[in-house]
C-alpha positions as CSV (number, residue, x, y, z in Angstrom):
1,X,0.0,0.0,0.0
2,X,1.1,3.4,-0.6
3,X,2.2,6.1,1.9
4,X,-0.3,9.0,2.7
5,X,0.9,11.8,1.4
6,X,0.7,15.0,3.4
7,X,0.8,18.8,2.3
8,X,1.0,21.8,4.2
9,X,1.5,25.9,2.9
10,X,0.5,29.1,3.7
11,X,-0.9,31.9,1.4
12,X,0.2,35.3,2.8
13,X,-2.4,38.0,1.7
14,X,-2.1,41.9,2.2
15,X,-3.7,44.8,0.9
16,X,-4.7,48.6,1.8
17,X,-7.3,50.7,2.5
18,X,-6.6,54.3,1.2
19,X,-8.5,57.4,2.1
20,X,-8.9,60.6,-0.7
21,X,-11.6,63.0,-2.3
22,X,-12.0,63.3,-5.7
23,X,-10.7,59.7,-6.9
24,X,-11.6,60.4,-10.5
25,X,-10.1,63.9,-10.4
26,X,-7.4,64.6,-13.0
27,X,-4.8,65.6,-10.5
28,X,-5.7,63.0,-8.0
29,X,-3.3,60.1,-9.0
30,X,-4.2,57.6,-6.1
31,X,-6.1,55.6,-8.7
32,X,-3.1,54.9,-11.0
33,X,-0.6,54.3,-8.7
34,X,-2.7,51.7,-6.9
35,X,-2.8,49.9,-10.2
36,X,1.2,50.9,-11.9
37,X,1.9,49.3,-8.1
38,X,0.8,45.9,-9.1
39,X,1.8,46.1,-13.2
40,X,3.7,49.3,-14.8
41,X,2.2,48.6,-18.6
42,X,-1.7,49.1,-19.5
43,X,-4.3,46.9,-17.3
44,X,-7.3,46.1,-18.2
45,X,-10.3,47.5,-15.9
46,X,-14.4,46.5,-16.3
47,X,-16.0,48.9,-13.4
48,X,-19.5,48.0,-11.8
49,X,-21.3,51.2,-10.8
50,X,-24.3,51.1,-8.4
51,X,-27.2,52.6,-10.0
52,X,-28.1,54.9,-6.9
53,X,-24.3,56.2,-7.3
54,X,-24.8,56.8,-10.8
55,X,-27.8,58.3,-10.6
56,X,-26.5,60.8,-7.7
57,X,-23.2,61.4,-9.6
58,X,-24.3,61.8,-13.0
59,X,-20.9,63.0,-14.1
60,X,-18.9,59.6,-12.5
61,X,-19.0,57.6,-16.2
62,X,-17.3,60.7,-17.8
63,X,-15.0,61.2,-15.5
64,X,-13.8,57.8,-15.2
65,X,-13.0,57.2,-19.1
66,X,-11.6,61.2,-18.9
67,X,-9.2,60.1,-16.2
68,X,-8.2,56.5,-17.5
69,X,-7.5,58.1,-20.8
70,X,-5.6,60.7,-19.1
71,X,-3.7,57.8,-17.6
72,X,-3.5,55.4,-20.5
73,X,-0.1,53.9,-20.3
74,X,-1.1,52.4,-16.3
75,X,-5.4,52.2,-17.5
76,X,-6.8,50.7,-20.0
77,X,-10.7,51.4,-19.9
78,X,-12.8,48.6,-20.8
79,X,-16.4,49.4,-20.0
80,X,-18.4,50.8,-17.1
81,X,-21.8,49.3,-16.7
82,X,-24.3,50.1,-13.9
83,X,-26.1,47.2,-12.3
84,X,-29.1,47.4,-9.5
85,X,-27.9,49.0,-6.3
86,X,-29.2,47.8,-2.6
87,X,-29.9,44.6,-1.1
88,X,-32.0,43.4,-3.8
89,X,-28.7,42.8,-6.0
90,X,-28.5,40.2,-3.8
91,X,-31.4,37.7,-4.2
92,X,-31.2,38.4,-8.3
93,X,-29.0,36.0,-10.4
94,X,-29.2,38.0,-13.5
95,X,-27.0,40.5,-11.6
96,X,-24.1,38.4,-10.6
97,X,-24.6,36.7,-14.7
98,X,-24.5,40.5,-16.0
99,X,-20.7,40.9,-14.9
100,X,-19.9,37.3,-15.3
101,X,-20.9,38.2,-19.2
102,X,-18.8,41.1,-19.5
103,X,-15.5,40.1,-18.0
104,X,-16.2,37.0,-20.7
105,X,-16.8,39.4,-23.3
106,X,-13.8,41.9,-22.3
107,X,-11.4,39.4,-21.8
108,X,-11.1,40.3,-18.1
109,X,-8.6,37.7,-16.9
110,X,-6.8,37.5,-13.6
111,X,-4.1,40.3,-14.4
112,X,-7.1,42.7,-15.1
113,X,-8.9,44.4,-12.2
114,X,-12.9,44.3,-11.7
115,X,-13.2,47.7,-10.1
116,X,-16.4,47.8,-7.9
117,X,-18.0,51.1,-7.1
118,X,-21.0,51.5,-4.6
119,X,-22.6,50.4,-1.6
120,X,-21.9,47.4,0.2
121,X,-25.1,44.8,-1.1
122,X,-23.2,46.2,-4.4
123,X,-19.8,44.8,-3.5
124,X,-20.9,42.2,-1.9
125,X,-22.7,41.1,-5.7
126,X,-19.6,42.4,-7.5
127,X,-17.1,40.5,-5.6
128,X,-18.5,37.1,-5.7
129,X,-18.6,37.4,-9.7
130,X,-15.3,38.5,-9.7
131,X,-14.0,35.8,-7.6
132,X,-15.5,32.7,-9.2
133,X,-14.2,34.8,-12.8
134,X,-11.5,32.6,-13.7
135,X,-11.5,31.3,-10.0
136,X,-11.0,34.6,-9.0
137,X,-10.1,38.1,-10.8
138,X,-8.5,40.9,-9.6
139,X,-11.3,43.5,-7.2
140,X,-10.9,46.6,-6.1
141,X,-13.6,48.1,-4.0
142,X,-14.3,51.6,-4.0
143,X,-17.3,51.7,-1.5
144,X,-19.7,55.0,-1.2
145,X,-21.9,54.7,2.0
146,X,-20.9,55.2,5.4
147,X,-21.4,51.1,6.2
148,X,-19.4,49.6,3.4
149,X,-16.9,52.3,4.3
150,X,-16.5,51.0,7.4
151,X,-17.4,47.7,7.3
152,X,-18.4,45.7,4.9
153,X,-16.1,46.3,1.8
154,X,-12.9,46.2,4.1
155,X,-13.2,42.9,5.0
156,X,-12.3,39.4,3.0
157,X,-16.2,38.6,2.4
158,X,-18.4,38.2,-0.5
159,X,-21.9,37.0,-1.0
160,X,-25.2,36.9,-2.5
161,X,-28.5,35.4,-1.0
162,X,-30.5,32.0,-1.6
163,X,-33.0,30.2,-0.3
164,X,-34.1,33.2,1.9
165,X,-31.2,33.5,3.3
166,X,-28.5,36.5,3.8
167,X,-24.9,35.5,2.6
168,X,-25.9,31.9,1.4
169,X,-23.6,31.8,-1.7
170,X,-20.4,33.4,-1.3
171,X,-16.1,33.5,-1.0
172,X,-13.2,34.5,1.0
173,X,-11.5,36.1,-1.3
174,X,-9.4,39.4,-0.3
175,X,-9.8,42.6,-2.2
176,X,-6.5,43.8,-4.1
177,X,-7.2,47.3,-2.7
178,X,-10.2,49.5,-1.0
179,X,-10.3,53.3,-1.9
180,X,-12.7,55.1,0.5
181,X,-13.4,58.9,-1.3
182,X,-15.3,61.0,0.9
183,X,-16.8,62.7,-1.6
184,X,-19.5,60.2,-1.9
185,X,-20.8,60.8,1.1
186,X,-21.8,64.1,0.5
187,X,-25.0,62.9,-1.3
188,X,-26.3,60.1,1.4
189,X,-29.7,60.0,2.1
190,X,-29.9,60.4,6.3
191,X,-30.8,56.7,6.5
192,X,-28.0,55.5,5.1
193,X,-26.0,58.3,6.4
194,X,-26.3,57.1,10.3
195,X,-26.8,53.4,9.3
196,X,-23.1,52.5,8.7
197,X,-22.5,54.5,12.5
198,X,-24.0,51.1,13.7
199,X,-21.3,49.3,12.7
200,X,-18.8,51.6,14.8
201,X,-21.0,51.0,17.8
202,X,-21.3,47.3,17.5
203,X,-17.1,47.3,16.8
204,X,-16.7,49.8,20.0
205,X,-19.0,48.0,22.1
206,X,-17.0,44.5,21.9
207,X,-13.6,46.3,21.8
208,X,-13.3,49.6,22.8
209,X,-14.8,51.7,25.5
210,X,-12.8,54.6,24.2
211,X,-14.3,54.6,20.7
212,X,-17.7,53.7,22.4
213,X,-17.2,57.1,24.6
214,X,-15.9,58.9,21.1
215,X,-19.7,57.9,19.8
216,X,-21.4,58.4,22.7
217,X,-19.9,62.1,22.9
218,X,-20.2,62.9,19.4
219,X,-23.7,61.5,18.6
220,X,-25.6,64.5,17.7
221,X,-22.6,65.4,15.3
222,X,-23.1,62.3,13.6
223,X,-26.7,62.9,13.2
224,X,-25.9,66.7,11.7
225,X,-23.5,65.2,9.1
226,X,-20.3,66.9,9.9
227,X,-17.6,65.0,8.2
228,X,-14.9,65.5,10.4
229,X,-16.6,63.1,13.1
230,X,-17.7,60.9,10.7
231,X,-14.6,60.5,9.2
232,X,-12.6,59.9,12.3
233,X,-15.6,57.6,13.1
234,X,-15.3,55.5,9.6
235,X,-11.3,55.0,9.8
236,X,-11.4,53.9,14.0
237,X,-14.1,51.4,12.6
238,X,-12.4,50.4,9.7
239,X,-8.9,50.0,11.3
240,X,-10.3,48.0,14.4
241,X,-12.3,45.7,11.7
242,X,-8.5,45.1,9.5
243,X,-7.1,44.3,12.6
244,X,-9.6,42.3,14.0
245,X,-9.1,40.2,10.5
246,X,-5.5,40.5,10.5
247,X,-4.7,39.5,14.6
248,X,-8.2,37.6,15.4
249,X,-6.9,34.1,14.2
250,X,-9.8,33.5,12.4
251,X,-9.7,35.7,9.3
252,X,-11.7,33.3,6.8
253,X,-14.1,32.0,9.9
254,X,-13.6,28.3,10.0
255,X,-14.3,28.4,13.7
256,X,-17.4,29.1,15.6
257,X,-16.8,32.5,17.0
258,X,-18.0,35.9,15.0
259,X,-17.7,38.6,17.3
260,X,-17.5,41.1,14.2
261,X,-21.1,39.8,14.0
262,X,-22.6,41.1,16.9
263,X,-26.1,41.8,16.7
264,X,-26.1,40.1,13.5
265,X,-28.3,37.2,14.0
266,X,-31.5,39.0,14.9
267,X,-30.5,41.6,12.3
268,X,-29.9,38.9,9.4
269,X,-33.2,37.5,10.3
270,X,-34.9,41.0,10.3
271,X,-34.1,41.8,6.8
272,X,-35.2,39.1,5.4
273,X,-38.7,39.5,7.1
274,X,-39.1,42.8,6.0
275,X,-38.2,42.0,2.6
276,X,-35.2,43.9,2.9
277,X,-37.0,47.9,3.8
278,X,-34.8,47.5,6.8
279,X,-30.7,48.7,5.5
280,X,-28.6,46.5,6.9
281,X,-27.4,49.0,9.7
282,X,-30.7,50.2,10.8
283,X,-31.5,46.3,11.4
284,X,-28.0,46.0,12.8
285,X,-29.3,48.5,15.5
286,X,-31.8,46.6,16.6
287,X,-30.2,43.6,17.1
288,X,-27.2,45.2,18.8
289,X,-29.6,46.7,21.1
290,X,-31.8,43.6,21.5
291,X,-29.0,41.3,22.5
292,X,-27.7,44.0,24.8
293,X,-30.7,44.3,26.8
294,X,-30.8,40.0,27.0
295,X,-27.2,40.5,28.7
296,X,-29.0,43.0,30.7
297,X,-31.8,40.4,31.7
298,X,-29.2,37.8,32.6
299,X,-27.1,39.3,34.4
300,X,-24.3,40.8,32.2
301,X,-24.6,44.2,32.3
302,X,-26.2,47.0,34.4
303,X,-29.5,49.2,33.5
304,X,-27.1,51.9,33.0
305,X,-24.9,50.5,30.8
306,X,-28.3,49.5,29.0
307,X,-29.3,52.8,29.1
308,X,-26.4,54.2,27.6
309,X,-26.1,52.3,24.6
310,X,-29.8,52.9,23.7
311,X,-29.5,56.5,24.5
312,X,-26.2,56.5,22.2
313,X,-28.6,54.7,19.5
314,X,-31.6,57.4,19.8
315,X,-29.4,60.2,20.1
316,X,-27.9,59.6,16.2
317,X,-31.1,59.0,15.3
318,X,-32.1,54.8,15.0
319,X,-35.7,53.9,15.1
320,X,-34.9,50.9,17.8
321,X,-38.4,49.2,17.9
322,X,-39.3,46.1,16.2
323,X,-41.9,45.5,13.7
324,X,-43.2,42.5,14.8
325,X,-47.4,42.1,14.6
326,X,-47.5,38.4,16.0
327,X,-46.4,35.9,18.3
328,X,-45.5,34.2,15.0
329,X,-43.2,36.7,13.8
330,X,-41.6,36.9,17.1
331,X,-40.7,33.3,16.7
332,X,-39.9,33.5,13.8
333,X,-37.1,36.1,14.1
334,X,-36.0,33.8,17.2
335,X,-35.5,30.3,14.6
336,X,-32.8,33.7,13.3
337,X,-30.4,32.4,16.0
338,X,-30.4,28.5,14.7
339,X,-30.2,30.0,11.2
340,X,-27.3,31.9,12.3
341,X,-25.4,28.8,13.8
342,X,-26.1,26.7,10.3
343,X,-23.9,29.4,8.7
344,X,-21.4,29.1,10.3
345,X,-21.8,25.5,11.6
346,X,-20.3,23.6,15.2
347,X,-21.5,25.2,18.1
348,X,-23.7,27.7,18.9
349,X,-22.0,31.0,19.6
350,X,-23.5,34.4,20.0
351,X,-21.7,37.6,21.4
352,X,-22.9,39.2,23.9
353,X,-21.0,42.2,26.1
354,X,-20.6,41.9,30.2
355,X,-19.6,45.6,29.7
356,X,-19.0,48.3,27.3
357,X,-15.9,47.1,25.1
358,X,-15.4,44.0,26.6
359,X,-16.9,40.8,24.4
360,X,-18.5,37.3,26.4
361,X,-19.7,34.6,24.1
362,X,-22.8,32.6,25.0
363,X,-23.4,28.9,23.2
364,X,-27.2,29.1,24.2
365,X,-29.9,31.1,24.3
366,X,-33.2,31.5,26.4
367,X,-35.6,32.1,24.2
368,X,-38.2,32.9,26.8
369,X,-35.5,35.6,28.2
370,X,-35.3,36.6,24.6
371,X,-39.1,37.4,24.1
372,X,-38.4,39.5,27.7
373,X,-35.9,41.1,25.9
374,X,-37.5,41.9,22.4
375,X,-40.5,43.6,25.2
376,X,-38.2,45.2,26.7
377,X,-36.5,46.9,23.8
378,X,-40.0,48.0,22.2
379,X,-41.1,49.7,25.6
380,X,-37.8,51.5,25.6
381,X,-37.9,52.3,22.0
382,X,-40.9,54.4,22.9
383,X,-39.4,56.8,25.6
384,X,-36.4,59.0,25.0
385,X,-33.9,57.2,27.9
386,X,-32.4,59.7,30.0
């Protein structure tokens, strides 16, 4: 009989997250030297362009083929098509087919670069196609809302949804860069302006009571758009979220601890029942807050420290209740924690906090003390806390 044979290597991946305005602008030549950095010669580049980014910046398509021309011997321009922004991306094939088409049709090969521009449902869409390309093509992400700034698009993750679930289909697959222009900000609606600030909390909540303080102190700021919080708010997020990739041990999740998903469960679960009218941070909210008042109810936490994160919440502007008509619905957002094991598989693990910054994993819940918590969080969704 023949020997086993045993192999063993590691892949080293790295890659940066750069901050600018005006990506597209003639004299702003962060673009090109991202990409002469990998190849000094003309690359080819297909861009996907959220609809709701196009729409607001009518003048992005121009200004894309004005700069790669300007930069021709580093850019070689192959088309920019726009494909349906927001979570609905998500559940359509056609979306994911409609880019697999044209990096087929452009000869997009894995020294070319899919260059992803929009929110994070968008990315999310865009990146899966480009990694199962060829078993994987080139992405950058250039992300425009305030969540895929600071979450979602920095991370290793892409996915769409099946089977009425968030995230079925999907790769670890690391981006080759992320560019995050402020200047895309500027023409948020409110709701997605604040969304993306639930990410910080959840990130500050589990890690740092410093950042969490930063929030708390700075909350009506966020909610009056000024950029300088906001920015500060969106790199501290973004930097704790690299690291927590880099240093956690766990980068592509093949444990059965997700700490980065805090809140997540009930939040997953919650857009899916609403058919996706929820975003994805103003659900996040909710289910930050939900779990925080169940490790209130067992014993985790104080009321004050309760009361503080739901202030912190209100005060930047989140709608916390929980639009749920039936005892039906309520259990059927509560079958969201089994759903969220099955992603991940092994055991059941759900992070809660036992006090501002500091994480403590649970492997079951009481759903009885969850229902107390979900009442809970509606009555106190009601009153302005104090």
């Amino acid at each position: 009989m023949f020997k086993t044979i045993e192999q063993k290597f590691e892949v080293s991946y790295q890659y940066g997250l750069h901050f600018t305005e005006n990506l597209f602008g003639i004299k702003n030549t962060l673009f090109r030297d991202v990409i002469k950095a990998y190849k000094n010669e003309p690359v080819k580049l297909l861009f996907v362009i959220d609809d709701g980014v196009a729409e607001a910046h009518p003048e992005l398509i121009q200004n894309i083929k004005t700069y790669c021309l300007q930069y021709q011997e580093n850019l070689l321009h192959t088309k920019s098509m726009v494909v349906q922004g927001g979570e609905t991306c998500k559940n359509d094939e056609s979306q994911v087919e409609a880019i697999l088409k044209a990096v087929s049709e452009y000869a997009i090969c894995r020294h070319s670069f899919v260059v992803v521009i929009g929110g994070g449902a968008v990315i999310d869409m865009a990146g899966y196609a480009a990694a199962i390309a060829h078993r994987g093509v080139k992405l950058i992400r250039i992300p425009t809302t305030v969540l895929s700034q600071d979450d979602s698009a920095v991370g290793v993750k892409n996915s769409v949804n099946a089977f009425g679930k968030k995230n079925f289909i999907g790769t670890f697959a690391p981006p080759f860069a992320i560019i995050n222009d402020t200047d895309f900000l500027k023409t948020l609606e409110q709701r997605d302006w604040i969304s993306g600030i639930s990410e910080a909390l959840k990130v500050a909540l589990i890690k740092d009571d410093v950042f969490f303080e930063y929030l708390e102190k700075n909350a009506h700021l966020l909610r009056e758009r000024n950029m300088e919080a906001m920015q500060y708010t969106i790199y501290r997020c973004a930097e704790m979220h690299m690291h927590h990739i880099a240093q956690g041990g766990d980068p592509f999740e093949s444990g059965s601890s997700r700490p980065l998903d805090f809140g997540h469960w009930a939040a997953h679960k919650l857009e899916y029942m609403t058919n996706y009218a929820l975003r994805h941070g103003e659900a996040v909210a909710k289910g930050i807050v939900l779990d925080v008042a169940y490790a209130h109810l067992v014993g985790l936490i104080n009321e004050s420290d309760l009361n503080r994160v739901v202030q912190v919440f209100q005060n930047i502007g989140f709608d916390l209740s929980f639009p749920l008509s039936s005892e039906k619905e309520v259990n059927e957002l509560l079958n969201g924690i089994e759903e969220f094991r099955e992603h991940l598989g092994g055991e059941l693990t759900i992070t809660l906090i036992s006090d501002i910054g500091v994480k403590y994993d649970v492997h079951e819940i009481d759903r009885g003390t969850m229902k107390n918590a979900l009442d809970l969080v509606n009555e106190i969704s009601k009153l302005k806390v104090k």
